[in-house]
DRENSEVO-34028 format. One record per residue (C-alpha): residue in one letter; residue number from 1; x, y, z. Coordinates in Angstrom, 3 decimals, always signed. Layout:
// DRENSEVO-34028
ATOM   residu   num       east      north         up
ATOM        A   NUM          X          Y          Z
...
***
This chain:
// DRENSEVO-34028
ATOM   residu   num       east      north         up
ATOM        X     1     +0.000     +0.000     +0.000
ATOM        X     2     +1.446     +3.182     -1.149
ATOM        X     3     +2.022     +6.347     +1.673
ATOM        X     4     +1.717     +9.775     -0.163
ATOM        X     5     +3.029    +12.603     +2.227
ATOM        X     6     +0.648    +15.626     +2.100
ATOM        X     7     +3.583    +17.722     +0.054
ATOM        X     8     +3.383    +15.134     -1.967
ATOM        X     9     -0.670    +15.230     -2.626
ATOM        X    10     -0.341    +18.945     -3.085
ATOM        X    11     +2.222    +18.961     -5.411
ATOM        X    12     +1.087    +20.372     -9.041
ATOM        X    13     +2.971    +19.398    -12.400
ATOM        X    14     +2.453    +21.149    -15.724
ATOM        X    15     +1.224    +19.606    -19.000
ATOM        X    16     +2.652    +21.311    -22.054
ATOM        X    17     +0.519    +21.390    -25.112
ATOM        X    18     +2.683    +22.078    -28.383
ATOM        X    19     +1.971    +22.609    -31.833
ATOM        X    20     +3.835    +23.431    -34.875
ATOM        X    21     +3.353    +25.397    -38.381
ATOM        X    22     +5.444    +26.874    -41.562
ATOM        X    23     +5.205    +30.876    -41.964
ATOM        X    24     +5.596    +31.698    -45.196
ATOM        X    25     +9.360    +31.505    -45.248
ATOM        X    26     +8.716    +27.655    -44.264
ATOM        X    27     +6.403    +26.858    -47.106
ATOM        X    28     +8.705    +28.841    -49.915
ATOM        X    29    +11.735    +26.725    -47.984
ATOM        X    30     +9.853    +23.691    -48.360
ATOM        X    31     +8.691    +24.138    -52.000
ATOM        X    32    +12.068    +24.368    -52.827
ATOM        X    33    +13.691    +21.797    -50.735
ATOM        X    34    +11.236    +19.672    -52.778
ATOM        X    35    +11.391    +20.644    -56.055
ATOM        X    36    +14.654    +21.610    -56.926
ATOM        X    37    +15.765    +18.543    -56.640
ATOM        X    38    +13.615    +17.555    -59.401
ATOM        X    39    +14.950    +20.437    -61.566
ATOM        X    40    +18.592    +19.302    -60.605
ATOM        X    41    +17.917    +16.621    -62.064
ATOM        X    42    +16.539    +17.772    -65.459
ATOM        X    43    +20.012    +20.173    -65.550
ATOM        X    44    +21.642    +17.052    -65.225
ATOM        X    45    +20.008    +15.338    -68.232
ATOM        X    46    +20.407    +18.201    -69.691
ATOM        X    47    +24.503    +18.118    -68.868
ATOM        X    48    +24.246    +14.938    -70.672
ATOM        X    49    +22.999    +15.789    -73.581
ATOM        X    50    +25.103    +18.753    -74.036
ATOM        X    51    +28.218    +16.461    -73.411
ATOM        X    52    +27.195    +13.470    -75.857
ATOM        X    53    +27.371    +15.947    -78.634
ATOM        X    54    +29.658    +14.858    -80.507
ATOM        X    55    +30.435    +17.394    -82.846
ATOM        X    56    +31.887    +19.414    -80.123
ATOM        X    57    +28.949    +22.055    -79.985
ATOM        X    58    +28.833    +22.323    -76.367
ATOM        X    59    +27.157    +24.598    -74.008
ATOM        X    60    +27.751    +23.363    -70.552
ATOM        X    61    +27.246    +27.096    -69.242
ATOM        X    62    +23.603    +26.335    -69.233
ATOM        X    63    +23.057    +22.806    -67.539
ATOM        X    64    +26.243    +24.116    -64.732
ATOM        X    65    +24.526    +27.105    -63.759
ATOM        X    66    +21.483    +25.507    -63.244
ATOM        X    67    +22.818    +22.525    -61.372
ATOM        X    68    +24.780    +25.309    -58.917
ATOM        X    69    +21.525    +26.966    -58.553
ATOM        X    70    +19.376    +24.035    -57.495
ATOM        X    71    +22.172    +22.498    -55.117
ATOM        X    72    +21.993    +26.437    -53.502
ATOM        X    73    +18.199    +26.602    -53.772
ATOM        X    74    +18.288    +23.131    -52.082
ATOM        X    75    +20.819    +23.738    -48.913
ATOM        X    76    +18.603    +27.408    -48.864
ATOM        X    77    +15.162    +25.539    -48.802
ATOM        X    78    +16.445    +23.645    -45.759
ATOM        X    79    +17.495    +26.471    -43.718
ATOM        X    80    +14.500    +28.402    -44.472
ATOM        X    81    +11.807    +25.647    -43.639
ATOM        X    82    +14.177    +25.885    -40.134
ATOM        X    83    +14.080    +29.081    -39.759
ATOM        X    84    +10.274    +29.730    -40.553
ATOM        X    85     +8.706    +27.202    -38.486
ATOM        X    86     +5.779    +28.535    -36.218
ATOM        X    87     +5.826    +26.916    -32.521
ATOM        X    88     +3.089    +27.252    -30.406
ATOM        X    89     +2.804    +25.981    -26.418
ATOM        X    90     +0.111    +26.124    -23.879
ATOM        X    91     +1.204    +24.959    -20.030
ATOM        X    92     -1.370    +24.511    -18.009
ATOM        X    93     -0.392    +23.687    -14.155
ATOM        X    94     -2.316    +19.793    -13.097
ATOM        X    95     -2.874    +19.080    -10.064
ATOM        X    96     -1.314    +15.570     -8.380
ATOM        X    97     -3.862    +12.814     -8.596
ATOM        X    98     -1.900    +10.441     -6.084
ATOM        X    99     -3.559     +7.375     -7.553
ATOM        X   100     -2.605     +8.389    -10.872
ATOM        X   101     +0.775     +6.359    -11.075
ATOM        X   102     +2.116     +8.279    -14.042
ATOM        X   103     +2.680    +11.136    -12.594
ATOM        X   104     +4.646    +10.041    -10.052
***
């Protein structure tokens, strides 16, 4: 049989309620931690193309640029969905229920 002291029956513990949401710096961060990888991708087929040729008519300008700017758009998209995340917490104080074993 369990002995609960009267500090210990009046003793209050908090319950934190948390939730979390993009700002609009998440959702740009997350639209282009998605998609550029996608685009990457077609600059890379597109790299491929461009060095098949074999009449040595090359423009790899293009396709390079384009992969540099999706590997920077994609590092960017993850800081930003990071950085613009929305976080949200209630605490409310609960009183001890001493036959309540979880809380103590």
């Amino acid at each position: 049989m369990d002995q609960y002291t009267a500090e210990q029956k009046s003793k209050s513990f908090f319950e934190i309620s948390s939730s979390q949401s993009l700002d609009s710096t998440g959702r740009l961060g997350a639209l282009l931690f998605i998609f550029s990888p996608v685009l990457e991708a077609a600059c890379y087929w597109w790299l491929l193309n461009e060095l098949a040729d074999y009449e040595f008519r090359r423009n790899l300008w293009g396709p390079g640029l384009g992969l540099i700017a999706c590997g920077i758009s994609f590092l960017g998209g993850l800081v930003m969905v990071i950085v613009g995340r929305e976080q949200r917490h209630i605490v409310r104080e609960v009183d001890c229920d001493p036959t309540n074993k979880l809380w103590n």
